[in-house]
C-alpha positions as CSV (number, residue, x, y, z in Angstrom):
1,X,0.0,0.0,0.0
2,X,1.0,3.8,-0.2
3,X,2.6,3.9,3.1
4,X,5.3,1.0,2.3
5,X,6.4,3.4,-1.0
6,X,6.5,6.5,0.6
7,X,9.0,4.7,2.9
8,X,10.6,3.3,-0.1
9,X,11.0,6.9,-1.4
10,X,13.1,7.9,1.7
11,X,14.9,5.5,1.9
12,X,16.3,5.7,-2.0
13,X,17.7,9.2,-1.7
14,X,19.8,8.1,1.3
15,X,20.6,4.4,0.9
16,X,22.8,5.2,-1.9
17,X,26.0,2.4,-2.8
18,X,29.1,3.4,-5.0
19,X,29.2,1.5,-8.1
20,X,31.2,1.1,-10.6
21,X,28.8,2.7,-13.3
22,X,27.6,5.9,-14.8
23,X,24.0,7.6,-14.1
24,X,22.8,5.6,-16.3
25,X,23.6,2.4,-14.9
26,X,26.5,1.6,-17.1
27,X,29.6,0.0,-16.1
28,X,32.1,3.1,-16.2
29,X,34.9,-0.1,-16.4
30,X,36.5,1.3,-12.8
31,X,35.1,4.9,-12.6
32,X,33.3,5.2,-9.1
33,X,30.2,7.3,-9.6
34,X,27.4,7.7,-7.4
35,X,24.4,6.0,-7.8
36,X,21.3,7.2,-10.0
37,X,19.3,9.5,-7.4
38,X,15.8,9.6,-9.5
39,X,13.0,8.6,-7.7
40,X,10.5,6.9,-10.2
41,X,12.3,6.1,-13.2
42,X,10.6,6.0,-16.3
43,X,9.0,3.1,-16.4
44,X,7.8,3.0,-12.8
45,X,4.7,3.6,-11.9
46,X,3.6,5.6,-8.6
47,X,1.3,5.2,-6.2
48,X,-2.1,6.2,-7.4
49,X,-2.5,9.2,-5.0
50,X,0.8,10.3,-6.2
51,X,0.8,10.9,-10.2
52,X,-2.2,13.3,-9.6
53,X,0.1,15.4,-7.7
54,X,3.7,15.1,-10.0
55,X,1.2,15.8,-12.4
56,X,0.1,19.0,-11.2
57,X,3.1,20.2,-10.9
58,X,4.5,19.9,-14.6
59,X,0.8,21.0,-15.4
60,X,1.3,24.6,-13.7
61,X,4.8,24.8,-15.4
62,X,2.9,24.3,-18.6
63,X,-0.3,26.6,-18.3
64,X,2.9,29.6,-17.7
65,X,4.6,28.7,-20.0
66,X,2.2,28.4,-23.1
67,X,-0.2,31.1,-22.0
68,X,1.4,33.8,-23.7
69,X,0.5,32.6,-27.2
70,X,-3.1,32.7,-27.6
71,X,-2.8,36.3,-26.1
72,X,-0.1,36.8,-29.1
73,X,-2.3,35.0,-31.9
74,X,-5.5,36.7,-30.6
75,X,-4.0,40.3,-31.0
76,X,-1.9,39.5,-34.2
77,X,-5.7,38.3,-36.0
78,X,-7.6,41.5,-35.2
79,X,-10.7,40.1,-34.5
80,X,-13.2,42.3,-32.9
81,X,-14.2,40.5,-29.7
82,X,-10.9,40.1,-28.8
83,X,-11.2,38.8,-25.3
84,X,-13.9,36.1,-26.8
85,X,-11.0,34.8,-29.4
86,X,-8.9,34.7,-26.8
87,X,-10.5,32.6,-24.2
88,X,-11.8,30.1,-27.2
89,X,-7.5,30.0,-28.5
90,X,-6.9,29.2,-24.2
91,X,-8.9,26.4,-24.4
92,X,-7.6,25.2,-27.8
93,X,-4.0,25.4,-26.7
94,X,-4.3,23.9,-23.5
95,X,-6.4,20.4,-24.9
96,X,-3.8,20.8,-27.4
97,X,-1.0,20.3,-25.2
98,X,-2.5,17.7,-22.8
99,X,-3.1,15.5,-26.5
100,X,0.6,16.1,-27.6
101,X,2.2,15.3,-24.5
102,X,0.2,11.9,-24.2
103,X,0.6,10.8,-27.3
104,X,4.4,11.9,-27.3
105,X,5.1,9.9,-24.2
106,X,3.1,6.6,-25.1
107,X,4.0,6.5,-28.8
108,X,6.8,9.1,-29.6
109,X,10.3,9.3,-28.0
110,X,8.3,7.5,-24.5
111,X,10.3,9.7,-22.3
112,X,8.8,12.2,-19.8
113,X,8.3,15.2,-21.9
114,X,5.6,17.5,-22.0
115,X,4.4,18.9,-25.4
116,X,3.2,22.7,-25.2
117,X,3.1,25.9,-27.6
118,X,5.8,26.3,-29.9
119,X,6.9,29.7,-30.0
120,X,9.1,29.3,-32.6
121,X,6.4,30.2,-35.0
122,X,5.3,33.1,-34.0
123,X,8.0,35.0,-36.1
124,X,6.7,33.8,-39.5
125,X,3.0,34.4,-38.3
126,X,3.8,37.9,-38.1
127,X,5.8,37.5,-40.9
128,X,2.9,35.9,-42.8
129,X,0.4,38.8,-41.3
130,X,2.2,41.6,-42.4
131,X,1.2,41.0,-46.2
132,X,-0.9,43.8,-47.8
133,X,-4.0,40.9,-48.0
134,X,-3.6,39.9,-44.3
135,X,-3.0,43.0,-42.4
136,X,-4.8,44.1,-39.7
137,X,-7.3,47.3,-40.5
138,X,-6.8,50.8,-38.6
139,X,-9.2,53.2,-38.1
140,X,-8.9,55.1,-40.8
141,X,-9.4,52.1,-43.0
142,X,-12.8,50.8,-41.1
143,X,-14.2,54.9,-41.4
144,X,-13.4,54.8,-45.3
145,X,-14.7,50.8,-45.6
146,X,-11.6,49.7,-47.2
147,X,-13.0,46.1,-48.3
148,X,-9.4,45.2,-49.0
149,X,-8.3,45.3,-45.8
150,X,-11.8,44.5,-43.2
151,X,-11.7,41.0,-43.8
152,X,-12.9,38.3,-41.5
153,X,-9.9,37.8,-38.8
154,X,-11.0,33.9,-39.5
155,X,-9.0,34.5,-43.4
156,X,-5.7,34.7,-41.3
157,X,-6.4,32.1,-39.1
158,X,-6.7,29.6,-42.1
159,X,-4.1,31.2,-43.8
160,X,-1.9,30.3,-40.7
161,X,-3.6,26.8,-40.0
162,X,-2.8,25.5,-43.4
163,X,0.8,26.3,-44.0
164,X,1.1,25.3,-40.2
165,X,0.1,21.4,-41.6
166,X,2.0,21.5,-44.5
167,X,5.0,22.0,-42.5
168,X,3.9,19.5,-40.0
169,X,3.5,17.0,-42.9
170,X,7.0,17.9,-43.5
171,X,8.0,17.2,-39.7
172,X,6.3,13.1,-40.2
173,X,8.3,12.9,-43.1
174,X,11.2,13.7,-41.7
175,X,10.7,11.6,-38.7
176,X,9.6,9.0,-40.6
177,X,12.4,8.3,-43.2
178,X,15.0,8.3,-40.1
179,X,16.8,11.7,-41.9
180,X,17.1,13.4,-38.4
181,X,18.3,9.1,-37.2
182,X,21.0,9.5,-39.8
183,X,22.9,12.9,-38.7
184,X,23.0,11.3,-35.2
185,X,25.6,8.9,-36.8
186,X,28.0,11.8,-36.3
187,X,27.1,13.6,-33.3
188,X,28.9,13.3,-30.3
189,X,28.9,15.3,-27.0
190,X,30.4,18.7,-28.4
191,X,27.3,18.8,-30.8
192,X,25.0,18.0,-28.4
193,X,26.8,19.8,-25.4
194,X,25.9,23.7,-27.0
195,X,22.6,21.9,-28.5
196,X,21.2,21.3,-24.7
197,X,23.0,24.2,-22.9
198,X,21.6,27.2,-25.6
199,X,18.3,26.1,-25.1
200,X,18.0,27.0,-21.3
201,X,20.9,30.0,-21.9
202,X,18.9,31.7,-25.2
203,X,15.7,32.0,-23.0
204,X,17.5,34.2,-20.3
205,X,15.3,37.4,-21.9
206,X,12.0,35.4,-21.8
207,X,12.7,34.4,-17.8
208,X,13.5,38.0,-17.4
209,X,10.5,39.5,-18.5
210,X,8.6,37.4,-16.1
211,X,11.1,38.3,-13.2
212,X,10.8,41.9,-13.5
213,X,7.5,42.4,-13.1
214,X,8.9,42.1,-9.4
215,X,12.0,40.7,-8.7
216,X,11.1,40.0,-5.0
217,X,8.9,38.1,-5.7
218,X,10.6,35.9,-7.9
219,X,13.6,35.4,-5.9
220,X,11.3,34.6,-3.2
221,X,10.3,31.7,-5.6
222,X,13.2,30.6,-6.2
223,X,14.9,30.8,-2.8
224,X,11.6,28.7,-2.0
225,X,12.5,26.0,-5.1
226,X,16.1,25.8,-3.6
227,X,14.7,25.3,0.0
228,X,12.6,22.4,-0.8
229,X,14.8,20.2,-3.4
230,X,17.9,20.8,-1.9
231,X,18.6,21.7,1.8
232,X,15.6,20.2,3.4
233,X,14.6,17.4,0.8
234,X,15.3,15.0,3.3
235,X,13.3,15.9,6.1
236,X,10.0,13.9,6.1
237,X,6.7,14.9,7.9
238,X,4.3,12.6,9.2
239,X,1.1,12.5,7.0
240,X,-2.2,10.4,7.6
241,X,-2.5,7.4,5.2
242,X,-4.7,4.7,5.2
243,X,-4.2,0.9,4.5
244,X,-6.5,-2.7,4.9
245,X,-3.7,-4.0,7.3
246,X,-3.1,-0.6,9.5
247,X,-5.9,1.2,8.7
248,X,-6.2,5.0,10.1
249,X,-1.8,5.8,10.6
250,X,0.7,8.1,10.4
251,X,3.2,7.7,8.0
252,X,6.6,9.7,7.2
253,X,6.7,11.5,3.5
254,X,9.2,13.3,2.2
255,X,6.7,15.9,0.9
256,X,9.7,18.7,0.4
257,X,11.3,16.6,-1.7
258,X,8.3,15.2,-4.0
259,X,6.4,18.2,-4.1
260,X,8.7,21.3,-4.3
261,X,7.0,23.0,-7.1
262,X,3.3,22.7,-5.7
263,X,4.8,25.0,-2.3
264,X,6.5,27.0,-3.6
265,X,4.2,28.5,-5.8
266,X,1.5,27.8,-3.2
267,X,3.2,30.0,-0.5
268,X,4.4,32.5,-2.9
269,X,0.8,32.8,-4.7
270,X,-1.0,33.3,-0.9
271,X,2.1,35.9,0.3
272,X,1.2,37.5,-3.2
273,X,-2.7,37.6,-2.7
274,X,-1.7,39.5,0.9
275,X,0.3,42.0,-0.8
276,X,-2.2,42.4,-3.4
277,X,-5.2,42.7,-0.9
278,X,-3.0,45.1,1.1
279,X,-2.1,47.8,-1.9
280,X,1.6,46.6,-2.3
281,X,1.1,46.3,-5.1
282,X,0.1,48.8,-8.0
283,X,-3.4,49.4,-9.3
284,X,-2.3,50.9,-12.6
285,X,-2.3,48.3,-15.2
286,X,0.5,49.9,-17.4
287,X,2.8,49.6,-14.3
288,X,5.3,46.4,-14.8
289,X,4.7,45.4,-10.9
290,X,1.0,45.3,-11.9
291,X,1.4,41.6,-13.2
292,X,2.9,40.6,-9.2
293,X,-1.0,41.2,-8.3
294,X,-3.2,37.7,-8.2
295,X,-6.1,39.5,-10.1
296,X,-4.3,40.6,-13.2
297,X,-5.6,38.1,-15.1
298,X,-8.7,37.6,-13.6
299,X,-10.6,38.8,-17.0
300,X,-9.6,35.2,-18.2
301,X,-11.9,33.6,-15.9
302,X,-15.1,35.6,-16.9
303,X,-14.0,35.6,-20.2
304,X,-13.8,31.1,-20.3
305,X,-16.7,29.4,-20.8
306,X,-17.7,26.1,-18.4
307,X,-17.4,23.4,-21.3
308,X,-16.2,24.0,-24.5
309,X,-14.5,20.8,-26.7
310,X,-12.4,21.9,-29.2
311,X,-13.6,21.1,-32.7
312,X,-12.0,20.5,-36.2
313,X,-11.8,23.1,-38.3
314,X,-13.6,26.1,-36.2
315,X,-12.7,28.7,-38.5
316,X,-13.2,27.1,-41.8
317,X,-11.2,25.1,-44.5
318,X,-7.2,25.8,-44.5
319,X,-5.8,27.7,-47.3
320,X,-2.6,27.2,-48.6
321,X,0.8,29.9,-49.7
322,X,5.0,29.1,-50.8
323,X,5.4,31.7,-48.3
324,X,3.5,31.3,-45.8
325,X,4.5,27.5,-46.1
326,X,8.5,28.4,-46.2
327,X,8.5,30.4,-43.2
328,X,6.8,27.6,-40.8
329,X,9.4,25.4,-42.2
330,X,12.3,27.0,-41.2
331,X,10.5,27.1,-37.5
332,X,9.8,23.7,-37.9
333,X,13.5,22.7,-39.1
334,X,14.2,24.7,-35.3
335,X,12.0,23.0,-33.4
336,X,12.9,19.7,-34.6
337,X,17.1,20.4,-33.4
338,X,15.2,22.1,-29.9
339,X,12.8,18.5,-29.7
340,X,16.5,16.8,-30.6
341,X,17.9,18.6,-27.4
342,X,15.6,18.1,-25.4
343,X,15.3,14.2,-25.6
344,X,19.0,13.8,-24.5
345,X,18.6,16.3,-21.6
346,X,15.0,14.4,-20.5
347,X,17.1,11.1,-20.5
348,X,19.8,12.2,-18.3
349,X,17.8,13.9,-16.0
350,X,15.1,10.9,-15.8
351,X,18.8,8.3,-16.1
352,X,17.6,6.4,-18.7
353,X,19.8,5.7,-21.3
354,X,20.4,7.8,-24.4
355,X,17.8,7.8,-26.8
356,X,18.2,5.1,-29.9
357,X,17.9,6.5,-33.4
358,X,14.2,5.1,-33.7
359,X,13.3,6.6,-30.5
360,X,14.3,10.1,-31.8
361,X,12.9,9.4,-35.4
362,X,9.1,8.3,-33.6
363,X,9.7,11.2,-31.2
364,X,10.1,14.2,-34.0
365,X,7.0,11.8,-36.4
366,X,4.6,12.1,-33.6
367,X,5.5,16.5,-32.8
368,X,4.9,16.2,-36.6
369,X,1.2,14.6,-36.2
370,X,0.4,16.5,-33.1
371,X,1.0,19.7,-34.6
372,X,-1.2,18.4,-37.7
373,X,-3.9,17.7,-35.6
374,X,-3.1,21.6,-33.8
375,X,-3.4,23.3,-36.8
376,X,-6.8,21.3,-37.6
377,X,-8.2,22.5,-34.1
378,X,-7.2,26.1,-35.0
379,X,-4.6,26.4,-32.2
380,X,-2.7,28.2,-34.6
381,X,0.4,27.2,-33.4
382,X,2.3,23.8,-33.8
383,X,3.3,21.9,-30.1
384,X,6.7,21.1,-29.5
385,X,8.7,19.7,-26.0
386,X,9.1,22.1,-23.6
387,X,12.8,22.3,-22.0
388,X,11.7,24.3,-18.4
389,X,9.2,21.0,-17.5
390,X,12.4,19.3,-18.4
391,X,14.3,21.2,-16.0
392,X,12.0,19.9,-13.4
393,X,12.8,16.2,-13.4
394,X,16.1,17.5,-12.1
395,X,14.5,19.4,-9.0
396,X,11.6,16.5,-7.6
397,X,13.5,13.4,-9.1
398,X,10.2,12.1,-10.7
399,X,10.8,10.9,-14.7
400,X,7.7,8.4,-14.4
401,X,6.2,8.0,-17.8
402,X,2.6,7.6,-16.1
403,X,3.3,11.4,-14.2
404,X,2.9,12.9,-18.0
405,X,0.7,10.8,-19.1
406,X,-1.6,12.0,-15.8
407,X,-0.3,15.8,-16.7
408,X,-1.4,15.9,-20.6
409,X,-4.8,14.1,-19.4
410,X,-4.8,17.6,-16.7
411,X,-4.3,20.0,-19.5
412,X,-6.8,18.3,-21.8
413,X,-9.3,18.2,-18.8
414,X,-8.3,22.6,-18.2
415,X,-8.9,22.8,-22.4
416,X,-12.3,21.2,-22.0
417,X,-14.0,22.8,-18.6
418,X,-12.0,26.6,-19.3
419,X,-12.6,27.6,-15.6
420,X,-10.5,24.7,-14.6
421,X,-8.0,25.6,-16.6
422,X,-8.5,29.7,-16.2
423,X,-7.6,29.1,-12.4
424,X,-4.4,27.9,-12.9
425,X,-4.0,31.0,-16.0
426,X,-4.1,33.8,-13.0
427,X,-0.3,32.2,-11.2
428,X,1.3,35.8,-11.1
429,X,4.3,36.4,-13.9
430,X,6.8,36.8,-11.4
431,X,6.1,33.2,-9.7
432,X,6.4,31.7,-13.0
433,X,9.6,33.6,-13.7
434,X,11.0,32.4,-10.5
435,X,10.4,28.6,-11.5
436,X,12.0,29.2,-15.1
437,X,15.1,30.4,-13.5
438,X,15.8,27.2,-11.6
439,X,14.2,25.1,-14.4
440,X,16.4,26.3,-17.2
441,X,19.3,27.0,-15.3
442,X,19.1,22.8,-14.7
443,X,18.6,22.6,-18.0
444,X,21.6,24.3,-19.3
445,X,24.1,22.6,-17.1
446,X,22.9,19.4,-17.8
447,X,23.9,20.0,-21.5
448,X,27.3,20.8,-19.7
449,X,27.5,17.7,-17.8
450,X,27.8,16.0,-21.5
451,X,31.6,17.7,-21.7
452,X,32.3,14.8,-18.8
453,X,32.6,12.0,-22.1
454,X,34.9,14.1,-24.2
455,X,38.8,15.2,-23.1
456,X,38.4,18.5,-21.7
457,X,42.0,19.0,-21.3
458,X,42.3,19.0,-25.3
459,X,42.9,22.4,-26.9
460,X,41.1,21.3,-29.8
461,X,37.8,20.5,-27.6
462,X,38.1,23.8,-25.7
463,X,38.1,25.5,-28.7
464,X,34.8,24.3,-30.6
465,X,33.2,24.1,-27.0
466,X,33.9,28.5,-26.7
467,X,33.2,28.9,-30.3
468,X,29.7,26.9,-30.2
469,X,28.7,28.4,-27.4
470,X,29.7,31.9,-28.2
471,X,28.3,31.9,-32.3
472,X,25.5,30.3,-30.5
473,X,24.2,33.2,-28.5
474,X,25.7,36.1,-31.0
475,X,24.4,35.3,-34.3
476,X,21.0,35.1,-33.1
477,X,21.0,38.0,-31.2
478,X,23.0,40.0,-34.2
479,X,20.1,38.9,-36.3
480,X,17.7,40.3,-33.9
481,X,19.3,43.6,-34.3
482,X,20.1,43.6,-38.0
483,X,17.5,41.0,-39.7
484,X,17.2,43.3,-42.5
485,X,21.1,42.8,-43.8
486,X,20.1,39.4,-44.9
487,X,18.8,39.5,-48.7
488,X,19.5,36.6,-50.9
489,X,16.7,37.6,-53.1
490,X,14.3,35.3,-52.1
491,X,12.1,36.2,-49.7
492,X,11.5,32.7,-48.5
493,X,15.2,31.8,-48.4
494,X,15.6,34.7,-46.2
495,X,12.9,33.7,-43.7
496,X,14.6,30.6,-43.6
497,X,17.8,31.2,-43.0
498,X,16.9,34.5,-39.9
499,X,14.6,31.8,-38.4
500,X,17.5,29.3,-38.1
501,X,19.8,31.1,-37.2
502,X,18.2,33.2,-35.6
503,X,17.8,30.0,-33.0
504,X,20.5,29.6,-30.2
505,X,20.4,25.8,-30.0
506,X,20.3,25.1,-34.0
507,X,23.3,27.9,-34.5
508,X,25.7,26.5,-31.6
509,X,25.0,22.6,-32.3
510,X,25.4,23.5,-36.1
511,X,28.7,25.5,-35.7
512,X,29.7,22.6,-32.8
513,X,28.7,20.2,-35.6
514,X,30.6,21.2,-38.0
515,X,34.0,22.2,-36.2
516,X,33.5,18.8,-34.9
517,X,33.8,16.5,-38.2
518,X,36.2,18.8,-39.1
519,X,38.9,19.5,-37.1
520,X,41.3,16.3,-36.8
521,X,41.1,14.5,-33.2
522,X,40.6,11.0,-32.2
523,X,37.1,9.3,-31.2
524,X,38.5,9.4,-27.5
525,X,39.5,13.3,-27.5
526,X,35.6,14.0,-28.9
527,X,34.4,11.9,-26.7
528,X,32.4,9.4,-29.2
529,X,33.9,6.4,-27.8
530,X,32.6,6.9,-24.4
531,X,29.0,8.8,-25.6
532,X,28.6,5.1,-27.6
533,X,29.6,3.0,-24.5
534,X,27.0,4.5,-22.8
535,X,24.6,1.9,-25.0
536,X,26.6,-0.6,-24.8
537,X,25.1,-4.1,-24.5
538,X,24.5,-3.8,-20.8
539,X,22.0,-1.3,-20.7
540,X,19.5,-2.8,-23.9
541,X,17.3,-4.6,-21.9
542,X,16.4,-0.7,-19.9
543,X,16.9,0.6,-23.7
544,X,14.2,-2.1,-24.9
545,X,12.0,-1.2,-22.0
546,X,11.8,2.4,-21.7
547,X,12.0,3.7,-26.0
548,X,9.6,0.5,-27.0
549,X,6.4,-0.7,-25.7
550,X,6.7,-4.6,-24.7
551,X,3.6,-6.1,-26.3
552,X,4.0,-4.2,-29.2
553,X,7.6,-5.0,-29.7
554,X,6.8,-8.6,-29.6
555,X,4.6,-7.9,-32.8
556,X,7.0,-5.9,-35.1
557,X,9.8,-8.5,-34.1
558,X,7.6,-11.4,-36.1
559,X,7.6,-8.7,-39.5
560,X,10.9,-8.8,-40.8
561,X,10.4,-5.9,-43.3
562,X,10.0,-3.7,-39.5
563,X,13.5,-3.6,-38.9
564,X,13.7,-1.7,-42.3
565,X,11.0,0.8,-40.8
566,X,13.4,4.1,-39.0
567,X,10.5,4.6,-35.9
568,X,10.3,1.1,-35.3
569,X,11.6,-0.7,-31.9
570,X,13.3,-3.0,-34.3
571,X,14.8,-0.6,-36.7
572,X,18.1,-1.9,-38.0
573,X,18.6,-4.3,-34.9
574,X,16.5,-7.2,-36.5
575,X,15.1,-8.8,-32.5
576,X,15.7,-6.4,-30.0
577,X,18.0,-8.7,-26.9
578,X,15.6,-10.2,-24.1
579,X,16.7,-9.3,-20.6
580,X,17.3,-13.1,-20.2
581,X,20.1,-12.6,-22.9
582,X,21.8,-9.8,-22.0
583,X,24.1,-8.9,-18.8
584,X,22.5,-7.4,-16.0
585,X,22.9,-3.8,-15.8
586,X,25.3,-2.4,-13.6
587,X,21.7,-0.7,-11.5
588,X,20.6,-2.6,-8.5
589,X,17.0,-3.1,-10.4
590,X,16.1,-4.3,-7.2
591,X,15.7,-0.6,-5.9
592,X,13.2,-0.1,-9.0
593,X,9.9,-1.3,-9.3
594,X,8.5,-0.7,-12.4
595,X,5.9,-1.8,-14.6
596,X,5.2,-1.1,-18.1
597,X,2.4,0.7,-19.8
């Protein structure tokens, strides 16, 4: 029963052995490394109290994280109830995410990753929407009737609906015929070092805008964060629990530890409602401190309805454009190297092992088909993994597969009843600032920790590593300033190329890339020897059960033609190794008790 895990849970963070193997379980041949520390691993599965509440927690990350675009979309389409577009876009996005994320960790990349709003392509929407056809009226031009100009605001929104799902068609394609599966073949840890690091480091201006809305108030969040996961996540406090045996008891949890997320932004959100109720905080809504206030957002939850179930094709059949279609390319082409990232940094922080290439190719294929299906509902926006929930495995230790799963069925519950959902809308900017700061920062030194495979001691490595890192964060930010420079004479191409490199994590693992395969060194001074070890032989059995469901595996392994297919379990491998027939991994599995979905 519950109170025999919750002991469990304890007792794993501080029975800890030395062995001779990596965080992934791997024998290191002589290295002695600690011990994975993760609570549930992937493929465990919780007490059924418990996934409610890890759920929760990834879900609040989410609705802050995502809730800026259908404010964005809803003022770049002009439409004249504004506030009504807006709360019907909220609901959209948020079923839209809760879909994406469980489909992405049942039949995707199966690692715990939540699927939200792409961002990415809000740079060719407004791209797209600045066109003399699609441009949003003044006033001048609804006093003189200008009938080129007052169209429907529901033309843009299929305008941007069907180019978003021609480049999503794109995205399966490329998933499915293994193409991003083939450049792995030469990426090692200096590629995907800058590749994980950028995407925490690039977003330091989009954590800062929540911060200073108040800075107090985020550093009180995040003071809180580093209270709870990592000076008193040991200390348990009795809670009452019930079983047949014991019946009505108290049992010790280590609620810090599990639940860091869920307090702090509790405490913070009820010290913020004080300061609110008290004046601290100003009334003026043009004031930046105006966002601190609990009630700055409260228009969302008159403006959501009860019930509303998202629909296909609210706003009418998709049209199509080159342009249109070019530009949410080149964001797609991004998201796919972010998605890319991400995967690695979501298996070292849950301690699986690295990602196979059929993992990766399913993974990108299923963003591909959720962001379809997006752009059918009229999200307006494609869904894509999103690093700061990433960040959080790091901070509460839970990578369960069936904690996501539980999170995506939230957010599909918060798209459906919108008051649900418009609740959890009102967390003040700064609190979600506060949780960003810690959730990135983990996220971008995780990317680091990938240097630990490669010789860091080498001149040559010390060079790409500072020249990845440093092209990575300038060129975007030089294209920021001077997008205009760039004229090939193609429109399109030039949409393209500001897009991608106008993205931190595709410029520094493309420059990292490059100087990698280039430069002369040997496979142990990059590193590759070691990065491959790390799926060596011992660790297939936890390969086969965490990137491949069991029953289903059994099935492709009697088709032949499957291990021809790049997203299958089998690709390339023919039978995928029982456990019976491979070494026992380095991991005491008898710490683990998992189960498969």
């Amino acid at each position: 029963m519950g109170e025999d895990k919750s002991g469990d849970m304890s007792e794993r963070g501080d029975r800890r052995e030395e062995r001779h193997c990596d965080d992934r379980g791997v024998d290191t041949g002589g290295r002695v490394v600690a011990d994975p520390s993760v609570i549930y691993p992937v493929d465990s599965v919780p007490p059924l109290h418990l996934p409610i509440l890890f759920g929760l927690q990834q879900a609040l990350m989410t609705v802050g994280g995502t809730l800026s675009l259908p404010y964005i979309l809803a003022s770049l389409f002009c439409p004249e109830n504004e506030s009504q577009v807006r709360a019907q876009l909220i609901s959209i996005t948020m079923f839209m995410c809760g879909l994406a994320t469980i489909l992405q960790c049942l039949f995707g990349v199966r690692l715990p990753i939540i699927q939200g709003g792409s961002h990415s392509f809000v740079a060719p929407i407004v791209a797209m929407l600045t066109l003399e056809q699609f441009r949003c009226p003044t006033q001048m031009d609804r006093l003189n009737g200008n009938d080129s100009v007052l169209i429907p605001w529901e033309r843009r929104m299929r305008e941007v609906q069907g180019n978003l799902i021609l480049a999503s068609v794109t995205q399966v394609v490329v998933g499915g015929l293994g193409l991003v599966g083939l450049i792995l073949r030469f990426v090692g840890p200096l590629t995907i070092a800058p590749t994980i690091s950028l995407i925490g480091l690039s977003l330091t201006q989009v954590v800062s805008n929540f911060c200073d809305k108040q800075w107090g108030i985020s550093l009180l969040t995040l003071a809180l964060l580093l209270l709870f996961s990592n000076i008193i996540n040991k200390v348990q406090l009795p809670v009452p629990t019930f079983s047949m045996q014991r019946k009505c008891h108290m049992t010790k949890f280590p609620i810090f530890q599990l639940f860091p997320v869920v307090l702090a932004i509790a405490v913070v959100w009820l010290f913020s409602f004080i300061l609110t109720e008290s004046g601290a905080f100003p009334t003026n809504s043009t004031d930046p401190a105006y966002k601190a206030r609990t009630d700055s957002r409260i228009n969302i939850l008159y403006e959501s309805s009860w019930f509303q179930f998202p629909l296909p094709l609210p706003f009418g059949m998709p049209t199509f454009s080159a342009a249109g279609y070019m530009g949410m390319l080149a964001a797609t082409l991004s998201s796919i190297f972010e998605s890319v990232g991400d995967y690695f940094a979501a298996a070292r922080f849950s301690e699986a092992p690295n990602p196979p290439a059929h993992a990766i190719n399913r993974g990108i294929a299923i963003e591909g088909v959720c962001s379809i299906i997006s752009g059918v509902m009229g999200a307006g926006h494609a869904t894509t993994s999103y690093s700061s929930n990433i960040g959080i495995i790091g901070i509460t230790k839970i990578g369960s597969r069936v904690v996501f799963v539980t999170a995506g069925a939230m957010l599909v519950f918060f798209g459906v009843l919108g008051k649900v959902g418009a609740v959890l809308a009102l967390i003040p900017d700064p609190i979600v600032g506060g949780t960003l700061l810690l959730g990135l920062g983990m996220v971008a030194s995780i990317g680091i920790s990938v240097l630990q495979y490669c010789e860091l001691f080498s001149t040559r490595n010390i060079t790409i590593i500072g020249v990845s890192f440093l092209t990575g964060l300038m060129i975007p930010q030089w294209l920021a300033e001077n997008g205009d420079i760039v004229k090939s004479g193609s429109i399109e191409l030039d949409q393209v190329i500001k897009v991608l490199f106008g993205t931190a994590s595709f410029t520094g693992g493309f420059i990292g890339f490059l100087l990698d395969n280039i430069v002369p060194g040997t496979e142990h001074e990059r590193g590759i020897k070691r990065w491959i070890e790390v799926q060596n032989p011992a660790s297939k059995s936890v390969d086969a059960r965490v990137y491949s469901s069991p029953p289903l595996t059994r099935l492709l392994e009697r088709v032949g033609c499957c291990r021809y297919c790049p997203v299958s379990p089998t690709f390339k491998t023919g039978k995928l190794q029982r456990d019976s027939k491979v070494d026992k991994p380095c991991t005491d599995l008898k710490e683990v008790k998992s189960t498969h979905l």
